[in-house]
C-alpha positions, 0 to 999 in steps of 0.5 A: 203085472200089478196095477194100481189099486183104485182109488175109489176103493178107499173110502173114509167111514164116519166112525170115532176113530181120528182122521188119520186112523180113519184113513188107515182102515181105510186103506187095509180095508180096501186090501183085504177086500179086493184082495189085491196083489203084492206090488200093486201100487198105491194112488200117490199121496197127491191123488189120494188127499184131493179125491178124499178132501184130506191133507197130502201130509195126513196121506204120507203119515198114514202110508207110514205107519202101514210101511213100519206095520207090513201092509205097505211097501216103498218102491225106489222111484215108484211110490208106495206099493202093497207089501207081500208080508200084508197080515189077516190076508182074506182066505178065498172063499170060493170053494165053499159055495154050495155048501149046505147050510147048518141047521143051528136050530137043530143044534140049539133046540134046547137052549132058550134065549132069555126072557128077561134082558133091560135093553138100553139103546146103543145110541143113548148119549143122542137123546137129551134127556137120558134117565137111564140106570147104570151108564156113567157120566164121563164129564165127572171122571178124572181122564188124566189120573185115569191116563196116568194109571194106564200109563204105570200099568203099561211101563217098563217096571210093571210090563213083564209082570203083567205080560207073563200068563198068571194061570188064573191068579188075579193081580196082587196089587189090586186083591190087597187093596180090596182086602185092606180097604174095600171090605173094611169099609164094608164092615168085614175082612178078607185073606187074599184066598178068599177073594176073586176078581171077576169081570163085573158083577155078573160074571160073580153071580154067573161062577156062584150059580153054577157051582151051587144051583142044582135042580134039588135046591130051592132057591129064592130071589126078589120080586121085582127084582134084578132080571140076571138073578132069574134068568141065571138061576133058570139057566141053571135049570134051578127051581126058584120062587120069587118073593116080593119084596116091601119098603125094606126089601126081602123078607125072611118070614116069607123064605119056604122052608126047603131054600138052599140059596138066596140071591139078594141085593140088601143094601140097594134092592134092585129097582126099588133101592129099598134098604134091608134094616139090621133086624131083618139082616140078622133074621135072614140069617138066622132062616138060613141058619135054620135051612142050612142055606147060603146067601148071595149078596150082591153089594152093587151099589153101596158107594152112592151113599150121599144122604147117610153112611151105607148100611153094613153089609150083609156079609159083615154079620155073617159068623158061618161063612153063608155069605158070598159077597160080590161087588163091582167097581164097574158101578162106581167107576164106568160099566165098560170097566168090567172089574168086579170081585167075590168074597167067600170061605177059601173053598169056595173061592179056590173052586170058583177060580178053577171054574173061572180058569175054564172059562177065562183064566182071568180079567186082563191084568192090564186092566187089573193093575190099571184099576188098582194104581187107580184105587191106591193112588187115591183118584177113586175116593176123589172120584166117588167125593165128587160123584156123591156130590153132583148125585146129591144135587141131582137127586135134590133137583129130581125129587123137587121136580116130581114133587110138581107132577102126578108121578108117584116115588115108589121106591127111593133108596134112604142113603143115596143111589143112582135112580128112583123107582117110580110109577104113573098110574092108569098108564103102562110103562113100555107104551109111555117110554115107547112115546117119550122116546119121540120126545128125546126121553129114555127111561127103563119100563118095569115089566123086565123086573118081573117075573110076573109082571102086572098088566097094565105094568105102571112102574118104571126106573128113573136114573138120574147118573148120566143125565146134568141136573138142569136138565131133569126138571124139563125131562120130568115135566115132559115124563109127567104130559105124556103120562097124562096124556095116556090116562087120559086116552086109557 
């Protein structure tokens, strides 16, 4: 007969979920682990709350909801017991010992990993001063509004809509609010054929690349510069030459006279923030004229503009259609958000969605309708109101702060942004951030930016958008010491 399962075989993990769910994993983990039998009995609520330090009443709770959840079974007079419709039931494994190892390698011999990858620990958030790119902080986000549009999404009246598979349409609410607000902002107009959803900004350069680099078309991106548009185009087995960039970013005097496709970030040059001046926007698109090339612009960053109104974007001069244009809400709102979206000529869109289709149909509608409630209803713009206000104020105390140090701003972007270009000079990059991280300090080394990068490698990005404001004079002068300290042993 079945007998009890052991109490020992339940046990709380130190996670993020709640007490309660903690306890409820617990539990289906120790049935599927010990693949126990239907009718085993469970430990009585008394038992289990003194062996695991929890309330009696958090056990009944749990032993519920696995009840109404099929894990779980009550048994008149006899407790709690283990249903035999438990779901993922473990299948036996057994029968599979001996078997001979698959040789991967022999199979992935010629897929390279990627050479270029920034690498932000998982566990951030544990470090004091954390100078880090592109993680949002959560103390200036709107919870309740962010709660409320999740709650729209998730009712009644939207629910079948969002349930019902969408054959890679992308959600109608939020495509009209990209094309009626978004891109007139950025100084251009789109139909709603000619824009698609995409999860995050990458996954809008990754459609892009693959529909236009081929072996035969040259093409260009920045040096330094962002380390997906390299190692995508190397994907893509494409020949591509890497152009350095000045104070204004890319210039197009340099583009060889064979190049089919330009990958560039005018607007926010990613890591130095340069800002790509009308004249040289025109004559980039001119050279692309001359070489009947195309353009992608990624507009990543183009809401953090405090300090002066954002420059048009590149796509806003384009009369020819060689512009496709991607952007991100991930940026502006949270990078776990993985919404992003691609303007480009109808033609191009409906083959990037048919490509997409492939691959993922499309971004989860919930999360779609979500964003949109969020964007239409006006929590967004307070949103980024008060994100350029606090970035305002910390890029004031970070500037202030360096001003007071040996450390040099190579590169800051002139409208506003999320972090600082910097170098310290008779040091390399990896071995100082190597050693702040013993002093609670993150910050990102340069050499990723490069495809060739220098050696010793002095330059490093300082964000500034998830770290609070008295914090970072500590964290400069700490940054300042130990690069001191390296020159000096250099």
């Amino acid at each position: 007969m079945p007998g009890v399962l052991p109490i020992d075989a339940i046990f709380l993990r130190d996670d993020a979920l709640t007490l309660q769910g903690r306890l409820a994993a617990a539990i289906v983990r120790a049935i599927l682990e010990t693949r126990a039998r239907p009718g085993t009995r469970l430990p009585s609520s008394r038992k289990l709350a003194k062996a695991l330090r929890v309330s009696r009443m958090t056990v009944t709770l749990v032993y519920q909801d696995l009840v109404s959840q099929g894990y779980l079974e009550a048994l008149p007079r006899s407790g709690i017991a283990i249903a035999a419709t438990v779901p993922h039931r473990r299948v036996d494994v057994a029968a599979a010992a001996g078997v001979r190892t698959l040789d991967w390698h022999e199979w992935l011999s010629d897929q390279t990993l990627p050479r270029r990858v920034i690498r932000k620990p998982e566990n951030w958030r544990e470090f004091r001063f954390p100078f880090i790119f592109g993680q949002a902080d959560s103390s200036l986000f709107d919870h309740n509004a962010w709660r409320d549009c999740a709650r729209r999404a998730l009712g009644t009246r939207d629910f079948a809509e969002l349930a019902a598979d969408r054959y890679g349409a992308d959600d109608p609410m939020l495509i009209d609010y990209i094309c009626s607000n978004t891109l007139p902002r950025r100084g251009f107009q789109a139909r709603p054929d000619e824009v698609l959803v995409t999860l995050g900004a990458q996954n809008a350069l990754f459609l892009a690349t693959e529909l236009l680099a081929r072996a035969d078309r040259l093409a260009v991106t920045e040096e330094p510069g962002y380390p997906d548009f390299a190692e995508t185009l190397r994907r893509a087995s494409s020949p591509t030459a890497f152009l350095p960039v000045d104070s204004m970013g890319l210039d197009p005097a340099m583009l060889p006279d064979n190049t089919r496709l330009v990958i560039t970030t005018p607007s926010h040059h990613i890591p130095t923030g340069a800002t790509m001046p009308l004249s040289r926007r025109q004559e980039l698109l001119g050279r692309a004229e001359q070489t009947n090339a195309l353009i992608i612009e990624d507009d990543y960053d183009f809401e953090m503009s405090y300090l002066a109104p954002p420059a048009p974007a590149l796509k806003s001069l384009d009369a020819s259609g060689r512009v496709i244009y991607i952007g991100s809400f991930s940026k502006s709102l949270f990078p776990g958000l993985r919404i992003g979206y691609m303007v480009a000529p109808a033609p191009f869109i409906a083959r990037a969605r048919a490509l997409r289709a492939i691959m993922l149909r499309h971004p989860p509608s919930h999360l779609q309708r979500i964003t949109a409630y969020f964007l239409a209803l006006g929590h967004y713009d307070a949103h980024i109101v008060r994100l350029r206000r606090t970035l305002k104020e910390r890029r004031r105390v970070l500037e202030d702060a360096l001003a007071q140090t040996s450390l040099r701003i190579e590169g800051a972007a002139a409208q506003g942004g999320s972090s600082m270009w910097l170098s310290a000079r008779g040091t390399d990059s990896a071995d100082l951030a190597a050693r702040l991280r013993e002093k609670s300090v993150l910050i990102e080394p340069g050499a990723v930016f490069f495809e060739e990068p220098p050696s010793p490698c002095p330059v490093f990005r300082l964000g500034y958008a998830s770290i609070a404001a008295a914090l970072i004079p500590e964290g400069v002068t700490l940054i300042h010491e130990m690069a001191r300290q390296l020159a000096r042993s250099g």
